[in-house]
C-alpha positions in Angstrom: 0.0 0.0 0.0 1.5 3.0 -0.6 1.4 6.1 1.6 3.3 9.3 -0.3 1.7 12.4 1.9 3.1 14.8 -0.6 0.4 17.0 -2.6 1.0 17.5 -6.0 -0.2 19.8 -8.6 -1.5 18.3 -12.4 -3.8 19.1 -15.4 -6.3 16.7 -16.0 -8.2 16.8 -19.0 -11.7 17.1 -18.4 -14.5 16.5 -21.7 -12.0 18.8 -23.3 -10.8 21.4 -20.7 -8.0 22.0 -18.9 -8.4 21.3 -15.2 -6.1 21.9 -12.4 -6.1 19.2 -9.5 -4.1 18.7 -6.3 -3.2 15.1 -5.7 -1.9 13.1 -3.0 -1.0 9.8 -3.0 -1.5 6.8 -5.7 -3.3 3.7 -6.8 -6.5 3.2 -8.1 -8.4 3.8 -4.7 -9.7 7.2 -5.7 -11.0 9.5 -3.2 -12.1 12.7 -5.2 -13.0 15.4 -3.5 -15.3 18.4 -4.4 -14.6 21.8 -3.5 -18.1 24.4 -3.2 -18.7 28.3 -3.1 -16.9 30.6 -2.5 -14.4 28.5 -2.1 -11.3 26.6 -4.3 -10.2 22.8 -4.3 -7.5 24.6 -1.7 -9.8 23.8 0.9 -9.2 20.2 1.2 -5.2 20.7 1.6 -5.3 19.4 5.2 -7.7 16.2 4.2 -5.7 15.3 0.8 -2.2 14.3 2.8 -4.2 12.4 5.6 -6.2 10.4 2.6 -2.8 9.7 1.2 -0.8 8.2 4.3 -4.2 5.9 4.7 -3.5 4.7 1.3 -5.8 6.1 -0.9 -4.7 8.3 -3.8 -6.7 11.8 -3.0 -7.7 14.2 -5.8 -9.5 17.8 -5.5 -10.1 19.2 -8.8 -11.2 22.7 -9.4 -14.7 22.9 -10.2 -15.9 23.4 -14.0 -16.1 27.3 -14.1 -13.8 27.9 -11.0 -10.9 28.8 -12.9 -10.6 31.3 -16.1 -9.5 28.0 -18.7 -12.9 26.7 -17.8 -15.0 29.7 -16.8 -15.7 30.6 -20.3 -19.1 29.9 -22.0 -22.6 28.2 -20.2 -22.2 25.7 -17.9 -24.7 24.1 -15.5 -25.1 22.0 -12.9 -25.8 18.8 -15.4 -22.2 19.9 -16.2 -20.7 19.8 -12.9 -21.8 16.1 -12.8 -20.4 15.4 -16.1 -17.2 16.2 -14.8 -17.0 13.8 -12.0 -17.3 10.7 -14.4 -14.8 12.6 -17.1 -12.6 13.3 -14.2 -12.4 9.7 -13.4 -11.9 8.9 -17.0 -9.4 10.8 -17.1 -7.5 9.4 -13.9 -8.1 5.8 -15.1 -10.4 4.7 -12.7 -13.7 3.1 -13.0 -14.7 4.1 -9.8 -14.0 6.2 -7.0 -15.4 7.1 -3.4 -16.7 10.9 -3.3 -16.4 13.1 -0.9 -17.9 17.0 -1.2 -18.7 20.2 0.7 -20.8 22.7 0.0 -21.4 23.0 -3.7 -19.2 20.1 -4.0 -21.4 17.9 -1.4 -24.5 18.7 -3.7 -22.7 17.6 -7.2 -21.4 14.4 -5.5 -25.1 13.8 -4.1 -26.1 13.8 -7.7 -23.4 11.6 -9.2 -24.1 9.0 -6.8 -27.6 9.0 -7.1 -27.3 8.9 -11.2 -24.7 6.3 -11.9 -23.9 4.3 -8.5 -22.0 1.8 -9.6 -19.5 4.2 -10.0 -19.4 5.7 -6.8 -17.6 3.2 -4.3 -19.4 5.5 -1.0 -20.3 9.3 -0.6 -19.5 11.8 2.2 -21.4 15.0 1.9 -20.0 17.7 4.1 -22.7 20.2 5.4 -25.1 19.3 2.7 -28.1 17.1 3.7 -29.7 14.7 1.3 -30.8 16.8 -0.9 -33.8 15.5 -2.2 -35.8 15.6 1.7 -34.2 18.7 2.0 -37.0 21.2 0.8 -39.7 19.1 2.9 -37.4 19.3 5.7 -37.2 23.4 5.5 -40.5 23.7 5.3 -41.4 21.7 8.0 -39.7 24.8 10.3 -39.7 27.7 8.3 -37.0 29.3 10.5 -34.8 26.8 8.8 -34.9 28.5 5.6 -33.9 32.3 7.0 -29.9 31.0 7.0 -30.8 30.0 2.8 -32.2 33.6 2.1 -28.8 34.5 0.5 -30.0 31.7 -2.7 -33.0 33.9 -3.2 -31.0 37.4 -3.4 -28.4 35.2 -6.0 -31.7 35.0 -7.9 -33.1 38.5 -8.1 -30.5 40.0 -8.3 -27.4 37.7 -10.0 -25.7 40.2 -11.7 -25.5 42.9 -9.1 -24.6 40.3 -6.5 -21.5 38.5 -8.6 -20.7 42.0 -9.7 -20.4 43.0 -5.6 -18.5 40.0 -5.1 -15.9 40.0 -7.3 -15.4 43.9 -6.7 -15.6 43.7 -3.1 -14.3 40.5 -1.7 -14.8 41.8 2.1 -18.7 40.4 0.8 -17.0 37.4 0.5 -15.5 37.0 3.8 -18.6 38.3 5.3 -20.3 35.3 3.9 -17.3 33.1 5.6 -17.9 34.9 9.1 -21.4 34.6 8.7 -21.5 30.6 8.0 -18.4 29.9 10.0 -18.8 31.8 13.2 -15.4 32.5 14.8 -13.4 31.1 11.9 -10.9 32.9 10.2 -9.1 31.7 7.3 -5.3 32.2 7.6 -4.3 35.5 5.6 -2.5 33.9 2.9 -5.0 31.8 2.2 -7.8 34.2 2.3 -5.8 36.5 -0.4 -5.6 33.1 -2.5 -9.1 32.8 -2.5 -10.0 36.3 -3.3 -7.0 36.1 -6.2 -9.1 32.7 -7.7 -12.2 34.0 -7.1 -11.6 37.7 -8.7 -9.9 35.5 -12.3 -12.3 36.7 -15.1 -15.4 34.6 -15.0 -15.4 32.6 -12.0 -17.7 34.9 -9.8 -20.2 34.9 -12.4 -19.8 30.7 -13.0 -20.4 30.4 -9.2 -24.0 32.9 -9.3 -24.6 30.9 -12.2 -25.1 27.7 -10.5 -27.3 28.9 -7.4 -29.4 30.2 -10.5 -29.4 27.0 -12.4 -30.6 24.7 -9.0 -33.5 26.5 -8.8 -34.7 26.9 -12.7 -37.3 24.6 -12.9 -38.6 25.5 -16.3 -35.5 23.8 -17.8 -35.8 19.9 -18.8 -32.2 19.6 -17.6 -32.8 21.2 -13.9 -36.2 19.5 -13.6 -33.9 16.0 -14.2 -31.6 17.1 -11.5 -34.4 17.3 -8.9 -35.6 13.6 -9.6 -32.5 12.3 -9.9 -32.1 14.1 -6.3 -35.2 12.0 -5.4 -33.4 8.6 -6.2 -32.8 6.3 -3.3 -29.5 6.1 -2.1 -27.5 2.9 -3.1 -24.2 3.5 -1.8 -22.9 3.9 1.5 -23.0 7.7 2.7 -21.9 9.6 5.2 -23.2 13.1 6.5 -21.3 15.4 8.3 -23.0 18.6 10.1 -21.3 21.7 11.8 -23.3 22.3 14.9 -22.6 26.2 14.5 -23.6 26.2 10.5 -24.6 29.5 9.4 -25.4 28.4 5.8 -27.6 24.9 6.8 -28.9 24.6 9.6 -27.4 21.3 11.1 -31.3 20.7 12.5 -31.7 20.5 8.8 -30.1 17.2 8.6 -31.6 14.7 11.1 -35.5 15.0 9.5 -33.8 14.9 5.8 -31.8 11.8 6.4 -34.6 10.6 8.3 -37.2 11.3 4.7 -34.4 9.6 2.9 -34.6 6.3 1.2 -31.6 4.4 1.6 -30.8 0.8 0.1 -27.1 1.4 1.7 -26.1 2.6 4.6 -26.5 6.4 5.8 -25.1 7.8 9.0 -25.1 11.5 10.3 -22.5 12.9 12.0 -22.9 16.4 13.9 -19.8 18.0 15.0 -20.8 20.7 17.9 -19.3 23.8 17.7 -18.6 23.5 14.1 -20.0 25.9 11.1 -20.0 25.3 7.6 -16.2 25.0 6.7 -16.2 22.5 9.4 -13.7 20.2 7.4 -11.3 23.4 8.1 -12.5 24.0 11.4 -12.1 20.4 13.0 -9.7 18.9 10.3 -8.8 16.1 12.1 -12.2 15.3 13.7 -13.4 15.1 10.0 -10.5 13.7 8.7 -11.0 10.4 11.2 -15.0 10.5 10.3 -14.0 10.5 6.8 -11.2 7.8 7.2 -14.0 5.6 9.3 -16.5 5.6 6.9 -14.2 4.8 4.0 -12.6 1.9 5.9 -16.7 0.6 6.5 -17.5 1.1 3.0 -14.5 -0.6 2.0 -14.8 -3.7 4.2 -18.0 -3.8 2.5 -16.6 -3.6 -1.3 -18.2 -0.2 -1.4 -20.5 -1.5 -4.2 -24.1 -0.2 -5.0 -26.9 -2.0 -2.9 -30.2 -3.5 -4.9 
């Protein structure tokens, strides 16, 4: 088994683009991991190394639009998962466990749910499953004020991107806000703002809030039934207690309205918000490494 800690930078060719990844480790025992909004595949450079000393071969990608090579033209959400099947194409492997936050968390929900037997197990970092999740908002309404930022994304997209890449102290606002008492160390906070000003990217990552919620496109209206699918493969949930995006109260009646044919576990980590994989990296890091040494023992395949 081999165990090389050391992160590494490569270009991965993705249905034609460009994409920049960070890997650690090798093998074919693929843990890719998604990165969300606002946010860069930077944020799993404390979870890649750990991955890697376990024996896995760890890859964070930057998401489709993230980045100025593939920021240019229309892309949706059907696009983002796309990618995760053309990145594993292009890495060789037929199959790979998936592990996502934010943004990330949703897009790996979706891959799993549309071609499982691709997806060895799933761990969805302060994202519920996110088909129950609209019945589980509604059932306490309350649950929905922390979500109000979606609907000012939607009335007012081009305004709001054009704040956000002009005034990235917006950005960190929404940091403070959804991870109370975090701070992001200064020089990665001014590599964020750098990726997130490139030409293009702000307007990618609106794009995608817009795109969730268009139900009078075919393609969105697929999403949300394929959101609806049971869950085949083994999943794991992770919720910060102190999330100021989700609610981690969010969580238990989701996963509890959520059909599972594997296995599905929540994990709440108290006194945690939404970056809580860089709040408590090691407390995720061992929940991660747990669940991929379950799913593992248990061949990771999809569940009739």
């Amino acid at each position: 088994m081999h165990s090389d800690a050391t992160t590494a930078c490569e270009e991965l060719d993705v249905r034609g683009a460009r994409v920049t990844a960070d890997v650690a480790g090798r093998g074919d025992d693929v843990v890719l991991c998604l990165h969300g909004f606002p946010d860069t595949r930077r944020t799993f450079r404390a979870l890649l190394p750990t991955l890697a000393r376990a024996g896995h071969r760890a890859v964070a990608p930057t998401l489709r639009g993230y980045e100025p090579a593939t920021a240019r033209g229309a892309a949706d959400v059907t696009d983002l998962v796309d990618d995760v099947f053309a990145t594993l194409d292009a890495l060789g492997v037929a199959r790979a466990h998936l592990v996502g936050h934010d943004w990330g968390a949703i897009v790996a929900q979706l891959a799993a749910a549309r071609e499982p037997a691709r997806v060895r197990s799933l761990v969805s970092l302060a994202i519920p499953p996110l088909g129950a999740l609209p019945a589980a908002l509604a059932r306490r309404p309350t649950r929905l004020l922390p979500l109000a930022y979606i609907l000012g994304f939607q009335l007012r997209a081009r305004s709001v991107r054009a704040l956000l890449a002009r005034d990235m102290g917006a950005v960190d606002a929404l940091w403070r806000r959804w991870s109370p008492g975090y701070e992001l160390p200064d020089a990665e906070r001014r590599a964020l703002h750098a990726a997130l000003a490139a030409p293009g990217v702000m307007a990618a990552g609106v794009g995608y809030y817009r795109d969730l919620v268009a139900l009078w496109r075919p393609r969105t209206r697929a999403l949300h039934a394929l959101s609806r699918r049971p869950v085949r493969v083994p999943a794991l949930y992770l919720a910060g207690g102190r999330d100021g995006c989700v609610p981690a109260s969010a969580f238990g009646p989701a996963l509890a309205a959520t059909r599972f044919t594997g296995a599905g576990e929540l994990q709440t980590l108290a006194g945690a918000g939404h970056f809580l994989h860089l709040e408590q990296p090691e407390a995720v890091a061992r929940a991660v490494l747990a669940h991929l040494a379950r799913a593992g023992q248990g061949g990771g395949a999809p569940l009739p």
